[in-house]
C-alpha positions as CSV (number, residue, x, y, z in Angstrom):
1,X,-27.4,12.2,15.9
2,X,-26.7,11.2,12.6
3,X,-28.3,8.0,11.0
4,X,-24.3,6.8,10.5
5,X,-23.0,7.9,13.6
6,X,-25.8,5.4,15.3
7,X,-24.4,2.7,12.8
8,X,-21.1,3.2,13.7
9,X,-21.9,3.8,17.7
10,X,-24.1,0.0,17.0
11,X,-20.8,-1.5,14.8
12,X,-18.3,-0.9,17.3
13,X,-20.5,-1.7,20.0
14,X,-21.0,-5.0,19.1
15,X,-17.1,-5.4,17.9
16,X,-16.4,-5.3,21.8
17,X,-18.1,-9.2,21.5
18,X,-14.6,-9.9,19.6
19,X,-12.4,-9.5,23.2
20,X,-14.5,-12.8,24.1
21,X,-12.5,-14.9,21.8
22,X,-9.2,-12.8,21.5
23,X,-6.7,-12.5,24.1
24,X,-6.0,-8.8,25.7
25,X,-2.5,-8.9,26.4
26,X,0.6,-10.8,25.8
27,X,3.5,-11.5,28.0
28,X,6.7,-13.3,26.1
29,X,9.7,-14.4,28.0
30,X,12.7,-15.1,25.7
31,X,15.8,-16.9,27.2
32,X,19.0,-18.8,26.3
33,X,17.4,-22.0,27.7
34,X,14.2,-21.8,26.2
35,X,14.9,-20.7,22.5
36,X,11.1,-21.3,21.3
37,X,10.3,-18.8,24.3
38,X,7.9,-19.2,26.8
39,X,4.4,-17.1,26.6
40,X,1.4,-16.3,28.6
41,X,-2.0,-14.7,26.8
42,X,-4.1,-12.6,29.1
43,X,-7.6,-12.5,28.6
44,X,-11.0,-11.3,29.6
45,X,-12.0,-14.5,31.6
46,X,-8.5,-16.6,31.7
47,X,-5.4,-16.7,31.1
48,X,-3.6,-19.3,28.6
49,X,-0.1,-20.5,27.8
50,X,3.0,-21.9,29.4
51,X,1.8,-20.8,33.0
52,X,3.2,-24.3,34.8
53,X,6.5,-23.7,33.3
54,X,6.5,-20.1,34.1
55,X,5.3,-21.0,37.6
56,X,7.8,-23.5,37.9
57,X,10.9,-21.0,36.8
58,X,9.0,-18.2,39.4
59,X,9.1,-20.4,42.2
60,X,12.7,-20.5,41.8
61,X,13.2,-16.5,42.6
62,X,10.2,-16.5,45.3
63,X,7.5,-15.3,42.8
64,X,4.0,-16.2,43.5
65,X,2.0,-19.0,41.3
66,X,-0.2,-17.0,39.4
67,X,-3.7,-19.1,39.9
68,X,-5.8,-17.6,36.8
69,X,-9.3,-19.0,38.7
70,X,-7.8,-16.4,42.2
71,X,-7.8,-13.3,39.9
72,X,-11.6,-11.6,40.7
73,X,-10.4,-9.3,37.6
74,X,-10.7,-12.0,35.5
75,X,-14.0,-13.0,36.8
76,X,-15.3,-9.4,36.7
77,X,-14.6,-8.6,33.1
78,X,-16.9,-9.9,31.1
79,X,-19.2,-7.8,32.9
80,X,-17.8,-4.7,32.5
81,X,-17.3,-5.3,28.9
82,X,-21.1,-6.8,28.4
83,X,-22.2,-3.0,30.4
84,X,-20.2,-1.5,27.7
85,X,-21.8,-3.0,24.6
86,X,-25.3,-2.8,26.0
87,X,-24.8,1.1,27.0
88,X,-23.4,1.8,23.5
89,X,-26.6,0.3,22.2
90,X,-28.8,2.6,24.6
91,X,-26.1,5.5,23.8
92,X,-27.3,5.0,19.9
93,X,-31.4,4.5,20.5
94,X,-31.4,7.5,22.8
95,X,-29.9,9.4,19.8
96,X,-28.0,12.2,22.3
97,X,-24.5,13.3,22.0
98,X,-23.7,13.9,25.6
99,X,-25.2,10.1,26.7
100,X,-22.4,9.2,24.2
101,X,-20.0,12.0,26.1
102,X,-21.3,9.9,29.0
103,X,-20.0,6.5,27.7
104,X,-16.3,7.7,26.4
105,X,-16.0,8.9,30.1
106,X,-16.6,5.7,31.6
107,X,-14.9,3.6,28.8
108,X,-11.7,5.8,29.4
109,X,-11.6,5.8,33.2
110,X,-12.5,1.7,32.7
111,X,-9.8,1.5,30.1
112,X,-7.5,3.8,32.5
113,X,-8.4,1.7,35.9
114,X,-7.7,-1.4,33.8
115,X,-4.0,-0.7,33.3
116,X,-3.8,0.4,36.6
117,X,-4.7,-2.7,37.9
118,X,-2.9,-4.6,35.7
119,X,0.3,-2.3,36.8
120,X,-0.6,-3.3,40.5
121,X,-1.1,-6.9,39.9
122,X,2.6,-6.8,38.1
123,X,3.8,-5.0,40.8
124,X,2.8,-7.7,43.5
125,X,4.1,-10.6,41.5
126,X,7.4,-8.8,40.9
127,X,8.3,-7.5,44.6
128,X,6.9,-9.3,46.9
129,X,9.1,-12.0,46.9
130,X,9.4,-15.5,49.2
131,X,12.5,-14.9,51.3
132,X,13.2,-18.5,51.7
133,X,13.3,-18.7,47.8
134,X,16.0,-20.6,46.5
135,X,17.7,-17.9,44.0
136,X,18.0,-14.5,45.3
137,X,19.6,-11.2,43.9
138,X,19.7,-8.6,46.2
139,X,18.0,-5.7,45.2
140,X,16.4,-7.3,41.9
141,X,12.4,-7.5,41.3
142,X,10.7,-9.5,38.6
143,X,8.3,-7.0,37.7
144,X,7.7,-7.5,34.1
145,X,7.2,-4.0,32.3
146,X,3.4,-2.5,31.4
147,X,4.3,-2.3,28.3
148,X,7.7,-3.3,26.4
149,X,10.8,-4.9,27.1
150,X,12.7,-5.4,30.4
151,X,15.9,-7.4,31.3
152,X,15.1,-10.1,34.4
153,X,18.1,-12.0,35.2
154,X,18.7,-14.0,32.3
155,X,15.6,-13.3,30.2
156,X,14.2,-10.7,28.4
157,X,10.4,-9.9,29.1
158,X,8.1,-8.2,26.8
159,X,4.7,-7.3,27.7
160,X,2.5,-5.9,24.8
161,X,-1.2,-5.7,23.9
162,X,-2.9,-8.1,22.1
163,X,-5.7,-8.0,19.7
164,X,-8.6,-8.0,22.6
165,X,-7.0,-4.3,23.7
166,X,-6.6,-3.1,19.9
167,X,-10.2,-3.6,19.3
168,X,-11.0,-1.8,22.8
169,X,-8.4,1.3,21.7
170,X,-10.3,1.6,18.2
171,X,-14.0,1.6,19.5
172,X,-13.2,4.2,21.9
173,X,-11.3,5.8,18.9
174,X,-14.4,5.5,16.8
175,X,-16.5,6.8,19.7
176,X,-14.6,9.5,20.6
177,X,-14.6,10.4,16.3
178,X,-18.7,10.4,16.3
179,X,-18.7,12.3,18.8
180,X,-16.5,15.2,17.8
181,X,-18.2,14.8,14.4
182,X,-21.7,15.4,16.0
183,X,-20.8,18.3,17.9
184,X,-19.9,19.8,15.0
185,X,-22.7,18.9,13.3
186,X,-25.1,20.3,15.6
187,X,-23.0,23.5,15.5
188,X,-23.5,24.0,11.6
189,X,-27.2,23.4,11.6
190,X,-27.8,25.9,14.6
């Protein structure tokens, strides 16, 4: 590969140390009552914000306390993202596209199995419900959406990434670049 293409593979590598100290996804809650809003900050290891207020208000509709420290996802992560910056540095001293092939797979289906998690753990939270809870609607969940905006009751939900899952979408960007730019590389100099 290409003396920049291993800087860049390195770079972004190491730019995966940022999701320590960023959170990775945001969830707002917006409501008449609470005109500030009320917020929750997702990240690799924990999970910050108004969570006793929000656990409060979910107790009300039968919603589960969401215990950050009962989440194995959260415990797990900083793992999976420690593999991925050490294998990118391997990927760029072994100095061979398809170990680099290699790591976009395994960042994408990470990425992909990620959200799907995520998706699950929002779904739980969402529908199954206490039926002893105090306020009931029939036929209304609490799921708040993947990503975007979604009415619940009186608030208005909006779940987006946050600068943790920008800097994962632009390493794999980046990756995915040096790759296409080696293959064609090694297909001009054959």
């Amino acid at each position: 590969m290409k003396k920049i293409s291993r800087i860049l593979i390195v770079v972004f590598s190491l730019a995966l140390i940022g999701v320590f100290f960023v959170p990775i996804w945001d969830i707002s809650l917006q409501a008449p009552q609470y005109p500030e809003g009320l917020g929750m900050k997702i990240w690799i290891n924990k999970m910050s914000g108004d969570l006793d207020i929000i656990n409060g208000l979910n107790h009300y509709i039968g919603m589960k306390t969401i215990h950050p420290e009962s989440i194995k996802e959260l415990t797990v992560m900083p793992y999976v993202i420690g593999f991925f910056i050490a294998a990118g540095i391997f990927v760029s001293v072994l100095n061979k596209p398809k170990f680099l092939l290699v790591w976009i797979v395994l960042f994408v289906i990470a990425g992909t199995v990620g959200l799907y998690d995520f998706y699950l753990w929002e779904y739980d939270y969402g529908h199954n419900l206490d039926p002893t809870a105090a306020i009931k609607v029939e036929g209304m969940n609490y799921q708040p959406p993947l990503i975007g905006s979604k009415n619940l009751l009186n608030f208005k939900a909006v779940s987006m990434p946050d600068i943790g899952s920008y800097i994962f979408f632009l390493t794999g960007l980046i990756f995915i670049y040096v790759y296409i730019n080696e293959k064609k590389f090694f297909k001009k100099s054959l």
